[in-house]
Every structure is written in C-alpha cells, then in structure tokens.
C-alpha positions as CSV (number, residue, x, y, z in Angstrom):
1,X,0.0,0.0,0.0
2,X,2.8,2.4,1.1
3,X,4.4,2.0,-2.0
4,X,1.4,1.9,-4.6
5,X,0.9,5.1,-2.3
6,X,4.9,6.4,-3.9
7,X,4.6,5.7,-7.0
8,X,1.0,7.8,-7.5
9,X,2.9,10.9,-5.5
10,X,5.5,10.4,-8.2
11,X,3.3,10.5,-11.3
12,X,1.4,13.5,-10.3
13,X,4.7,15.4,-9.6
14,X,6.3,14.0,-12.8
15,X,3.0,15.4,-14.6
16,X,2.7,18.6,-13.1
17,X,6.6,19.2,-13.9
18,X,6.2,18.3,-17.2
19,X,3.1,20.7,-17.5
20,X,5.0,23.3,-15.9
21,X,7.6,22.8,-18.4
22,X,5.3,22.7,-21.3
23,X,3.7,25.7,-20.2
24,X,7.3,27.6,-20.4
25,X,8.1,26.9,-23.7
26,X,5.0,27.8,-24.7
27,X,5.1,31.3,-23.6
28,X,9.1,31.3,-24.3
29,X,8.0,30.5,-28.2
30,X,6.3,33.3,-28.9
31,X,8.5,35.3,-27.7
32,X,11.6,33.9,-29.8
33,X,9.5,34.2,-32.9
34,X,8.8,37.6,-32.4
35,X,12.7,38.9,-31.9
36,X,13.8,36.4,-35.0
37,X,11.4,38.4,-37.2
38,X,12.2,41.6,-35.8
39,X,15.5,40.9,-36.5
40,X,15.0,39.6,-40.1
41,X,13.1,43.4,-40.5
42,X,16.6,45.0,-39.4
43,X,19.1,43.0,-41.4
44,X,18.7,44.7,-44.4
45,X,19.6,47.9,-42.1
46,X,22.2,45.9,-40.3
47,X,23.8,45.1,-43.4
48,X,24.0,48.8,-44.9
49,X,25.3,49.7,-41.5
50,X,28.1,47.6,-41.8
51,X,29.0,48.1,-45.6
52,X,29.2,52.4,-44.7
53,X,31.0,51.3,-41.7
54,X,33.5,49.5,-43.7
55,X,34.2,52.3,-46.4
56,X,34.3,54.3,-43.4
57,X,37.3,52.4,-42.1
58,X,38.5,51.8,-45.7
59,X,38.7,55.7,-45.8
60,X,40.2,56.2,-42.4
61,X,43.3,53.7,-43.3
62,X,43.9,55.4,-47.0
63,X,44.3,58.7,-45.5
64,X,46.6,57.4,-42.7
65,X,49.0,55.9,-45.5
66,X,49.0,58.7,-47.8
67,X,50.0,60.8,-44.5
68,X,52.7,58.4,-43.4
69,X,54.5,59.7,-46.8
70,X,54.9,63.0,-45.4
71,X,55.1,62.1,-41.9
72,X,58.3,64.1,-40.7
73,X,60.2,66.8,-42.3
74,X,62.5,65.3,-43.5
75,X,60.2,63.6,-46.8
76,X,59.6,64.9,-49.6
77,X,58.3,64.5,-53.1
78,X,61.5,62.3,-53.9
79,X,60.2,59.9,-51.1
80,X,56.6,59.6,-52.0
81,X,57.5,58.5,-55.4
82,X,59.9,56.1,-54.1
83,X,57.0,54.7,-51.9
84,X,54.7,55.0,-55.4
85,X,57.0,52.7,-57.1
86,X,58.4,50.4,-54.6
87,X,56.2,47.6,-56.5
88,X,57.8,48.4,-59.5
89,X,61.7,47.9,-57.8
90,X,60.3,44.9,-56.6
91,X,59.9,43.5,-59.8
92,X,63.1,45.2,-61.2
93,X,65.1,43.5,-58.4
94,X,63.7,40.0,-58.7
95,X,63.5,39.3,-62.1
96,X,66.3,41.5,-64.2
97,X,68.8,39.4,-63.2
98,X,66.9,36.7,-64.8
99,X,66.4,38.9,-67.9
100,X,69.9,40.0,-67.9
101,X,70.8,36.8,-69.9
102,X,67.8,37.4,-72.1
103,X,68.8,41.1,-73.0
104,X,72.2,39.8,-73.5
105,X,71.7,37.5,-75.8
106,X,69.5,39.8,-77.7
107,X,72.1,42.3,-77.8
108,X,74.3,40.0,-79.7
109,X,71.4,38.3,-82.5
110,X,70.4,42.5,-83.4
111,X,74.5,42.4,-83.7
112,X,74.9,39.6,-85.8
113,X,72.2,40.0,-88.1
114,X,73.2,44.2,-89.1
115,X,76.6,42.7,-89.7
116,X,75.2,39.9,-91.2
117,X,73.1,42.3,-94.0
118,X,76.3,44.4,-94.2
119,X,78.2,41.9,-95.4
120,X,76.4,40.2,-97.5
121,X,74.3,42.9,-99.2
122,X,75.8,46.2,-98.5
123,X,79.6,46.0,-98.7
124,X,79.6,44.3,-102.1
125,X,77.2,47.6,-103.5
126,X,79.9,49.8,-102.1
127,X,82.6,47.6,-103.8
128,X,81.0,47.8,-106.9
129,X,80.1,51.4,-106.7
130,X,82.3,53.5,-104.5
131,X,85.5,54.6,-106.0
132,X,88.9,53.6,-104.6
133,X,89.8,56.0,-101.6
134,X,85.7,55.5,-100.5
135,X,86.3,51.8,-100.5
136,X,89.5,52.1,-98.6
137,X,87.7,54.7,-96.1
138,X,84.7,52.0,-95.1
139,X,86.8,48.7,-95.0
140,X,89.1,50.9,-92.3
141,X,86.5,52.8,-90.3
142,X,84.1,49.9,-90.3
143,X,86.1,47.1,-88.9
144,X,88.2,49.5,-86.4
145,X,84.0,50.6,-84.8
146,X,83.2,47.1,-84.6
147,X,86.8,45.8,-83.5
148,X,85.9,48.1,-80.5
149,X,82.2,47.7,-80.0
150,X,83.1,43.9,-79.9
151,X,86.2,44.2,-77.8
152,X,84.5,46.6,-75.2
153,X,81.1,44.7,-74.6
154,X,82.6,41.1,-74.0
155,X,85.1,43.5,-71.5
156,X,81.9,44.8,-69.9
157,X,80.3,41.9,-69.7
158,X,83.1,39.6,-68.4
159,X,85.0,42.0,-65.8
160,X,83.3,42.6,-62.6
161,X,82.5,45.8,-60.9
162,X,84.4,45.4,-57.8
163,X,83.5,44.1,-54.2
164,X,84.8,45.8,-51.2
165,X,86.2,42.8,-49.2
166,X,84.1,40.6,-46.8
167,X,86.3,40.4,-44.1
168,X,87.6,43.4,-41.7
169,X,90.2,45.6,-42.9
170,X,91.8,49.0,-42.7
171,X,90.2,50.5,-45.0
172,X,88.4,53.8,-44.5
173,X,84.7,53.3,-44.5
174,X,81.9,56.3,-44.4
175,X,79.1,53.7,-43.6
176,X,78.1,50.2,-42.8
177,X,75.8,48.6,-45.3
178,X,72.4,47.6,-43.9
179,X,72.1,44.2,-46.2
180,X,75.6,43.1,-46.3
181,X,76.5,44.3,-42.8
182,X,80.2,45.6,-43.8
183,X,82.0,48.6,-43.7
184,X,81.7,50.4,-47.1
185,X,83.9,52.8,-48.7
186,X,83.8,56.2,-49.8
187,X,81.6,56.0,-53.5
188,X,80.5,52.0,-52.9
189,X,76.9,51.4,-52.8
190,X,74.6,48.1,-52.6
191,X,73.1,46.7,-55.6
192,X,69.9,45.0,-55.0
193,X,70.2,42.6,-58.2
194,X,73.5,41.1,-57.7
195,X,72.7,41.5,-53.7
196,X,76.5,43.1,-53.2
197,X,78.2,45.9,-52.3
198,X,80.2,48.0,-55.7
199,X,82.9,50.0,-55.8
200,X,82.0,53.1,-57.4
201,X,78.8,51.6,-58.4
202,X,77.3,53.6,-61.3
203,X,74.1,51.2,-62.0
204,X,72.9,48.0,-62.9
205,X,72.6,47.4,-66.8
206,X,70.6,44.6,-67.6
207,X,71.9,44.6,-71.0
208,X,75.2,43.3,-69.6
209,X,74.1,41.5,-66.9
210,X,76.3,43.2,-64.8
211,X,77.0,45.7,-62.7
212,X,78.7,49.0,-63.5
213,X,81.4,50.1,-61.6
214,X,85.1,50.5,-60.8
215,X,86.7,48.0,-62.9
216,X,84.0,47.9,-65.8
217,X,83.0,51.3,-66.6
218,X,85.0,52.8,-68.9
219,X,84.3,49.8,-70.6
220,X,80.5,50.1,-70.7
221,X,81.0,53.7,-71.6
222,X,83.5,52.8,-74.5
223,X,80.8,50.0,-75.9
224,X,78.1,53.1,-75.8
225,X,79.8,55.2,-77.3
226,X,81.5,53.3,-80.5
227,X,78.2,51.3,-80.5
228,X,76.3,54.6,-81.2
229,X,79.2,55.9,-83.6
230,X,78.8,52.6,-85.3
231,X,75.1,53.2,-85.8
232,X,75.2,56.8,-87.1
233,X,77.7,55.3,-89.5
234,X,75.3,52.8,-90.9
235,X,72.3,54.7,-90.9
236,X,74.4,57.5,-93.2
237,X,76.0,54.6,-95.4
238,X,72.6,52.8,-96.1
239,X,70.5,56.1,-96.5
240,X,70.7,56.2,-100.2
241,X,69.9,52.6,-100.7
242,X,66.8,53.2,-97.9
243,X,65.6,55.8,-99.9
244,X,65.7,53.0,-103.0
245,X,64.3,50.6,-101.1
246,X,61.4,52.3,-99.3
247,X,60.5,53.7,-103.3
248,X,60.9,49.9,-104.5
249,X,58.8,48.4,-101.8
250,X,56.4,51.2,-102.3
251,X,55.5,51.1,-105.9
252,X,55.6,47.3,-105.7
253,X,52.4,48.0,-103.6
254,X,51.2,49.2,-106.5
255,X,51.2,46.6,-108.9
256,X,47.8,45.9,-109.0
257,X,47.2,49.6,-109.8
258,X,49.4,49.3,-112.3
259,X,48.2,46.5,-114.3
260,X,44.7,48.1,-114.4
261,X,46.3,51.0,-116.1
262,X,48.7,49.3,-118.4
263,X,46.0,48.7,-121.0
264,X,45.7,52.2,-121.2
265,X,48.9,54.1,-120.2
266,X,51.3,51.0,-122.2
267,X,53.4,51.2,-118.8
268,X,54.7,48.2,-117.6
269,X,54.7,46.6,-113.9
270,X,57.8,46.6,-111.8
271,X,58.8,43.0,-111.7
272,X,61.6,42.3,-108.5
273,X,63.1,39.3,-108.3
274,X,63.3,37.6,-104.9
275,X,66.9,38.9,-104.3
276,X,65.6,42.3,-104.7
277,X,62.8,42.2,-102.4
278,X,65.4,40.6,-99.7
279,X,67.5,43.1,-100.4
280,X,64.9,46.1,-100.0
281,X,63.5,44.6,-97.1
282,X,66.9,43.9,-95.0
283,X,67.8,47.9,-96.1
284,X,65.2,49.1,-94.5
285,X,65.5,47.2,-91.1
286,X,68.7,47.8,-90.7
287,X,68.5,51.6,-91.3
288,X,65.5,51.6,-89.0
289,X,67.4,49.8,-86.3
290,X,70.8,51.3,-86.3
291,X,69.3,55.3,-86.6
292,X,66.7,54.2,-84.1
293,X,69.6,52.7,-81.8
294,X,71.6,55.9,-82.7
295,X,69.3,58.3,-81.2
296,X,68.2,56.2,-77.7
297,X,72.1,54.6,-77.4
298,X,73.3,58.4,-78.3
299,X,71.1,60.2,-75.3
300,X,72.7,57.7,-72.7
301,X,76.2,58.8,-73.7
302,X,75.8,62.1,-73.8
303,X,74.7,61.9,-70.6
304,X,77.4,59.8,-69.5
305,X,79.3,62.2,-71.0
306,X,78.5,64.8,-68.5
307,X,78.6,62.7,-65.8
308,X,82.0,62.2,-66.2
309,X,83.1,65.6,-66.7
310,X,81.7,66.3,-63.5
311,X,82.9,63.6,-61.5
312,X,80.1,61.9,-60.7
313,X,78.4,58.6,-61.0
314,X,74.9,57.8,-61.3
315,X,74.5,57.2,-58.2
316,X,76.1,60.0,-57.0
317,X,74.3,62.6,-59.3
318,X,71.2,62.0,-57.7
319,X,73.1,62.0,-54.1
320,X,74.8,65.5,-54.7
321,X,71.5,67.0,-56.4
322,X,69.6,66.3,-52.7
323,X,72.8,67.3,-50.7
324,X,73.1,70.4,-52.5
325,X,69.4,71.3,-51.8
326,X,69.8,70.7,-48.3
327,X,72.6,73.1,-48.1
328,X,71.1,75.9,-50.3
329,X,68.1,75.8,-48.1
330,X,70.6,76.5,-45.4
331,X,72.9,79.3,-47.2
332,X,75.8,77.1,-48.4
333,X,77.0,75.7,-51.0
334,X,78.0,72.1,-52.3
335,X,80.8,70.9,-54.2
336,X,81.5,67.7,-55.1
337,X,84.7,66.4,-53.4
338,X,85.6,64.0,-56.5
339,X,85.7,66.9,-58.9
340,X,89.1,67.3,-60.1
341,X,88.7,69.7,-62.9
342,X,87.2,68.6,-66.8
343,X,90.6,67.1,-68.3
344,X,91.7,65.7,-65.2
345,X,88.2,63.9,-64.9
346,X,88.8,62.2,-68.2
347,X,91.9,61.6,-67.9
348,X,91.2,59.0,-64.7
349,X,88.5,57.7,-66.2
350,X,90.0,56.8,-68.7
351,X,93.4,55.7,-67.4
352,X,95.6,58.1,-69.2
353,X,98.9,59.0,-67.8
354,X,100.9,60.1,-70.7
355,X,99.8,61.5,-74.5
356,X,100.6,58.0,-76.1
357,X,97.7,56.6,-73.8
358,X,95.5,58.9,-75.9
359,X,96.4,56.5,-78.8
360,X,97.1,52.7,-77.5
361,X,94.5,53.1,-74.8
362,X,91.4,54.9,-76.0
363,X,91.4,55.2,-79.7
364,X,93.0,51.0,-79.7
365,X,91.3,48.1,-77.6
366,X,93.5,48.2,-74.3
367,X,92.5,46.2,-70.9
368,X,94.3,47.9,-68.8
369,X,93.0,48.6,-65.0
370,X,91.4,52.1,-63.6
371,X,93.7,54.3,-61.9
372,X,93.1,53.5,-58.0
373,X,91.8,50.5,-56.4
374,X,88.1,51.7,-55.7
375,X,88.4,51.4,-51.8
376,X,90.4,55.0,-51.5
377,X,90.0,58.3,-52.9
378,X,91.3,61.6,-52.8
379,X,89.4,64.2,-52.2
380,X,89.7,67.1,-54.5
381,X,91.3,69.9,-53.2
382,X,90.4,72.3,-56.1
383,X,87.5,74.9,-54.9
384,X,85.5,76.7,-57.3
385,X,84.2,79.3,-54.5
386,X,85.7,80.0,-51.1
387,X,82.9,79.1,-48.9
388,X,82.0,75.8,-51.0
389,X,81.6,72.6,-48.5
C-alpha cells in the first residue's frame, strides 16, 4: 500500500513538472519568434550599416597611408615617389637578373644580323660602286668601330665591378651597409640585383648582366659610345639605298594599280626578283634599327658624357643634387669632393697618364685597369668658390 501510495505521488509530480515545463516553452515561443522576425526586418539595415562602416574604415586607413609619406620633415616629393614605385623595384630587383641573360643574348642576335646584312648585301654595293679611296675609307673605319664595339662589350660583360672585401680591414669606411652588414667605402653602394656591395657603383645594366662600376666602366661607356658611332655610321651609309628601297617596296604596292592602267597608259609593272625584295626589305631594317639605336644609345652617352666631366656617377648625381638642396636651403654651397677639374676627370677615367695613352689606350682596344683600387679616394682639393663645402 505504502508503495502503490509512492509511485502515485510520483506520477502527479512528474505530470505537473512536465506541464509546468510545457507551459514555459510555450510562452518562451512566442516570444523567440517575435525577436527572430524583428530581426529579419533590421538586417537589411544591419547590413548597410556595416558596408558604410566599412568604407568608413577603408577611408580612415587610405588617408593614414597617404600621411605616413609625409610624416616628418624630412620627406619629400622624392620619397613619395619612391613609396609610389616600390612595386615596381620589386619586380626590377627580382627578375632582371633573370632577364639579364635574355637582354644579352638579344644584344648579340640585333648584332649579328646588321653585320650579317652588311656583309652580305651592303659591302659588295659599295665595292662595286664607291670609288677607290671610299672603298679604302669604309673597309678601315668599319672594322676598327666594330673591333671596338666587340672588344669593349665582352670586357663589360666579363669583368666585374668590384667588391669591397668581406672580411675586416683598414680600409676607410663612411658607412656600414644595412644588407651586407660591412664597412663600405667612400663612393660604394649596394646593388639589390646582384645582392653586393660596388665600388663606385654607377648602376645595374641589364643589357650586360652586370653591374657598373670601378673596374668595368670605362668599358661600358667605351661600348656606348663606339656602338652609337657605329650606328650613325650605318644609318648614313645605307641612306641612299633606304631611300631606293622604301621607293621599291612602295611602288611594288602598286602593282595591281598598275596593271589596271597598263591597258591604257602602255606602262609596264615593276617586276623584283626575290633577291631584290630581300634586299629592299633587310635595307630598311637595318637603317631603321641602327638610326633608331643611334638616337636612344646616343642620349645615354651624352649623358654619360656629362657625368664624367663632372665627377660623378649615377649614383652619385642624384646623391649631390639632394645634398646640394639641403645646403642651399641653409645658405651654403655644395661641391663635389671627387671633382678634379674637366681634363683631369677624363683623364682618370680613362686611365691616361701620358699622351701615347691617348692613342694605345682609347682610340685602340687596351684592358688595362682604372687608376686607384676603388676602396680610397682623394678628395679634391680644387674649390671653385671659397665658402663651398
């Protein structure tokens, strides 16, 4: 009895619990239901709030970069653009060496095919043609420019720049590079293709794959330079037989025009053998290619040209333009230290030490070294005002 007496106690507690919960769910439904469709009413407002929240913050962060270019004083127009286009050194530094090879072996098919129409279909016209002394005049002038456009672009390419050495030494140093963590001397700076340090480093041609510096540049400067006298010379000795060619290629156009009038005029077509047409055609690309060459290859020397006369590298130019800014701003003046006067400039770039060296070691393939060994320099003592730093 006691326990038939349990068990209905039990029940009716287990019922009236399980009512009670019944009973709370069903008033906690309705009110779940009514806050999830509320909220489906406000997402479309949620959801604009966050997109202008976003621009908003998109906003805020472009303005705090653009005014991180200028943050101090000491930034300026020079150092935004260098920010602008630090992409674009990226890709310079991480794939031009890789190209370098590429440009180099362009450099040498261009090469090979001009000589390769000169030879073959130029030279024997001005055999033919020229008269004696004209004849003598090209054969001489023409090998000599490409003895030394030859001799001085396997120099540039083959001889490297010069490396300040790894290990510690005596020699002075103005600075410590930041990548190669050495002491670097006066004029070296870092290359970020090779990944070294250069002596006297000027730049980084890719159509040597190589660096220009110490040991190397008067070689680089001496390829420019008999590489665009070369050039001027073919475009002048083939501008006759362009002017031919572009006329023969040009009423050949015209055929068709003139077999319709032949019936009527009695004029016949030009007829060009396949010789001729090769012959037109390699006249004109190689006048296009040299005078074209001529005028870019020509720019870069002349301003080579007065890089040199000045003392200055590359490098440096752009290095003494800011430092001479900085000290006009403050009432002084700059002068470049590795000056040494217009002849005297010349005459250590280009190794000569006595008026034969004119001869055997500019106007004739010479290898011989740079004056100096690129870790020490002189500083000039010539002063072209008083109060010049």
């Amino acid at each position: 009895m006691r326990s038939h007496e349990l068990r209905r106690r039990t029940g009716r507690r287990s019922k009236s619990a399980a009512g009670g919960a019944m009973g709370h769910w069903r008033r906690l439904f309705p009110t779940v239901m009514r806050l999830f469709f509320r909220c489906l009413r406000l997402c479309p407002r949620w959801g604009q709030g966050c997109r202008s929240r976003q621009l908003q913050e998109l906003w805020s962060y472009s303005r705090l970069l653009l005014k991180s270019l200028y943050f101090n004083s000491l930034c300026n127009f020079d150092v935004v653009l260098d920010s602008i286009f630090e992409p674009v050194y990226w890709l310079v530094d991480h794939f031009t060496r890789w190209f370098g090879v590429v440009f180099v072996c362009l450099v040498i098919l261009l090469m090979s095919s001009v000589l390769f129409i000169i030879y073959y279909y130029v030279l024997p016209v001005i055999i033919n043609t020229y008269s004696t002394p004209w004849i003598v005049w090209h054969l001489c002038y023409g090998h000599w420019n490409l003895v030394m456009v030859v001799f001085h672009y396997y120099k540039a390419i083959r001889t490297h720049p010069g490396h300040p050495p790894l290990v510690k030494s005596d020699i002075s140093s103005v600075s410590i590079c930041k990548k190669c963590i050495i002491p670097k001397p006066p004029r070296t700076h870092h290359c970020s293709i090779c990944n070294r340090c250069v002596l006297k480093m000027d730049h980084h041609c890719p159509w040597l794959n190589n660096c220009v510096g110490h040991f190397n540049h008067r070689y680089f400067f001496a390829f420019c330079l008999f590489m665009t006298m070369g050039c001027i010379y073919c475009s002048l000795s083939c501008w006759n037989m362009f002017v031919g060619a572009y006329n023969a290629i040009e009423v050949s156009c015209c055929v068709p025009f003139f077999i319709m009038l032949k019936s009527y005029y009695q004029t016949p077509e030009p007829s060009f053998t396949f010789h001729d047409r090769m012959f037109h055609k390699c006249i004109i690309y190689v006048w296009v290619l040299t005078s074209s060459v001529a005028v870019a290859l020509g720019g870069l020397t002349m301003w080579h040209v007065v890089l040199i006369t000045r003392g200055e590298t590359s490098v440096e130019r752009h290095i003494n333009r800011k430092e001479c800014q900085r000290l006009k701003d403050r009432g002084k003046i700059f002068q470049n230290p590795y000056n040494y006067g217009r002849l005297q400039n010349w005459k250590l770039f280009l190794g000569v030490e006595k008026y034969s060296h004119w001869l055997t070691r500019v106007f004739l393939p010479s290898d011989h070294t740079p004056c100096g060994d690129g870790l020490l320099w002189e500083r000039s003592t010539r002063r072209t005002c008083p109060t010049a730093i």
